[in-house]
N, C-alpha and C positions, 0 to 999 in steps of 0.2 A: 773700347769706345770708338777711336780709328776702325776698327771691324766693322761695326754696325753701320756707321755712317757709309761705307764703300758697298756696302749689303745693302743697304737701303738706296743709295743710288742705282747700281747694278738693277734692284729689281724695277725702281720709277723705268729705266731705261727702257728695259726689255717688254714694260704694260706699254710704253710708246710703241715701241718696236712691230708690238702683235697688233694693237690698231690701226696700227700703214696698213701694216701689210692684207689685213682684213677690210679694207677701206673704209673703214673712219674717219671722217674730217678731221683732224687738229683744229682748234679756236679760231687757225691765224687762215688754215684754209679754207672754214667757211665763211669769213670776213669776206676772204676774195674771193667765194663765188658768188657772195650776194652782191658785188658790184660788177660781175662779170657781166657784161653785155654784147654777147655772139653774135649779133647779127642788128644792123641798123636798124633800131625804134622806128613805130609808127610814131608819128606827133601829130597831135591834136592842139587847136589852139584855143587854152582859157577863154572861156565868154569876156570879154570885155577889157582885154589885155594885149600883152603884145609878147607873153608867153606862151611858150609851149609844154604840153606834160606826155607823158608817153604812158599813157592807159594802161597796155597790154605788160607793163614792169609791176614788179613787185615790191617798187623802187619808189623814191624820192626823187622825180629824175623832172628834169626838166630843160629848154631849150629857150634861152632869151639872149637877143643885141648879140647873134654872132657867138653865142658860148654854149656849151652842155653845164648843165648847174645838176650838182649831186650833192642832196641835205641827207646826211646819215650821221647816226652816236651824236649826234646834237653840234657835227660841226658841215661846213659848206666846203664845197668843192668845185671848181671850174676847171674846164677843160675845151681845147679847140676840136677835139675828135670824139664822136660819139662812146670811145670804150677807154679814154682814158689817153696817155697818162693822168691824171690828176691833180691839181693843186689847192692845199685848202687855204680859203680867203677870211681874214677876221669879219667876225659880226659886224664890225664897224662900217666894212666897206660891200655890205652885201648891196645890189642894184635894192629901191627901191619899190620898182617893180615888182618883185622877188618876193620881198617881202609882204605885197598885199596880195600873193594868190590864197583863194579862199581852203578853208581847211576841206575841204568836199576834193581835192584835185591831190593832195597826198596820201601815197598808195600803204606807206609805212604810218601809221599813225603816235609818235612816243606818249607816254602817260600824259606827259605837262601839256598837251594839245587837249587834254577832256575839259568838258565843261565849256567849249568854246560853239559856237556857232560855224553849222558846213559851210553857211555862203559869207562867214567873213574869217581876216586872216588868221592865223595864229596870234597867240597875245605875246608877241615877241617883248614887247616892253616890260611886261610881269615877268619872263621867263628868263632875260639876260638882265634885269633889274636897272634901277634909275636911272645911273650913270650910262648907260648905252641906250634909255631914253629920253637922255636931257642932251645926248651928243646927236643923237639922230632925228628930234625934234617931232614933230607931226606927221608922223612916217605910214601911216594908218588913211591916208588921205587920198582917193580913188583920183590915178590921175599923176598924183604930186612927183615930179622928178622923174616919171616913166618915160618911155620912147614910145611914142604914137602910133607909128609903123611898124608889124612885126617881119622881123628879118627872115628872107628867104632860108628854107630848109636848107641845109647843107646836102642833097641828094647825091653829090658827084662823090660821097660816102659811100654809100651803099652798098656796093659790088664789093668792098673791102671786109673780110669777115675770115674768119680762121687764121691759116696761115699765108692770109693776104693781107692781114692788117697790119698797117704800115709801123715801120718806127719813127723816132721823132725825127728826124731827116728827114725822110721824107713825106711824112704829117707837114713839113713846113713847107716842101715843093709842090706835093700836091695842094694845098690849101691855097698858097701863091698867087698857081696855073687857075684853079676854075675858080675860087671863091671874090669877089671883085667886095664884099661888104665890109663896110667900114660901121667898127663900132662906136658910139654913142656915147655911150657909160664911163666916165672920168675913173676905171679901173686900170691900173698897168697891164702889159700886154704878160701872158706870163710865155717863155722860153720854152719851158720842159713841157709844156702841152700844146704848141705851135703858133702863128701869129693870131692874135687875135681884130686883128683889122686886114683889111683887104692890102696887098702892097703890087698891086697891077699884074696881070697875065706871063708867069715865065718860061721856058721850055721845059721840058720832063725830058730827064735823061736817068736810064738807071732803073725805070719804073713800066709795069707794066698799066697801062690804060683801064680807064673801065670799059 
């Protein structure tokens, strides 16, 4: 019995083995190439909003108050840098902004989105059920708790792409030095994706310019 199971391991291994080497995705490595984003997004600004969505993705992707927002597998993601890192933020505390872009503006569409109308949101209240619509209230409400002003692109991104894209160090100096906007949204700033509010203009040292 001890035989078969090391037999039966050995061979799982080795079907691994010949799909690397054949170039095969694994599960976990097309996960992350559907979030890979090589080269700074166009953004386009939602009609009537103060978001941004990135057309040209094949993504979830979006750009509001100072943040990259990534809705994938049915959880949120925020980020101070176009490609990541990433951090996922509970339902709870999604901007509600966010939550009234119309279904016509996401590129990934999940099943629980049919049946819904393109020019209004997702039926977030049906889909995380009562309790996360008796805590979030009238959240479906054009307007209600949004930022009026939509925040300047993050362009001094751009140049950053391959093996120029920054790590979290200095995601946090560069963003320091050029990004002066201060965000809005009663969200904590998160660390492992860089400041999410502007903290005034500092020197770059270490880093090459764009």
């Amino acid at each position: 019995m001890r035989l078969f199971i090391w037999l039966t391991l050995l061979l799982m291994l080795n079907v691994q083995v010949r799909a690397s080497l054949a170039g095969v995705p694994t599960a976990q490595a097309d996960d992350e190439q559907k979030t890979d984003v090589t080269v700074y997004p166009r953004l386009v600004l939602v009609p009537g909003t103060a978001a941004y969505y990135a057309p040209d993705l094949g993504l979830n992707y979006f750009y509001y108050d100072g943040s990259f927002w990534l809705y994938q597998a049915d959880e949120w993601h925020r980020s101070g840098w176009y490609n990541g890192p990433w951090a996922k933020v509970s339902p709870s505390a999604i901007p509600l902004s966010l939550l009234q872009i119309p279904v016509a503006y996401y590129n990934q569409l999940p099943s629980y989105f049919s049946g819904g109308q393109a020019g209004a949101p997702p039926r977030w209240d049906m889909h995380w059920g009562p309790a996360w619509a008796r805590y979030r209230g009238v959240w479906d409400r054009p307007g209600r708790g949004a930022v009026a002003v939509p925040a300047p692109r993050p362009e001094y991104q751009r140049p950053y792409t391959g093996a120029r894209y920054p790590d979290v160090p200095q995601q946090l100096t560069l963003r320091a030095h050029y990004d002066s906007y201060r965000s809005h949204e009663p969200i904590a700033d998160l660390p492992s994706a860089g400041p999410l509010s502007g903290s005034g203009r500092v020197p770059i040292s270490g880093i090459t310019n764009p």
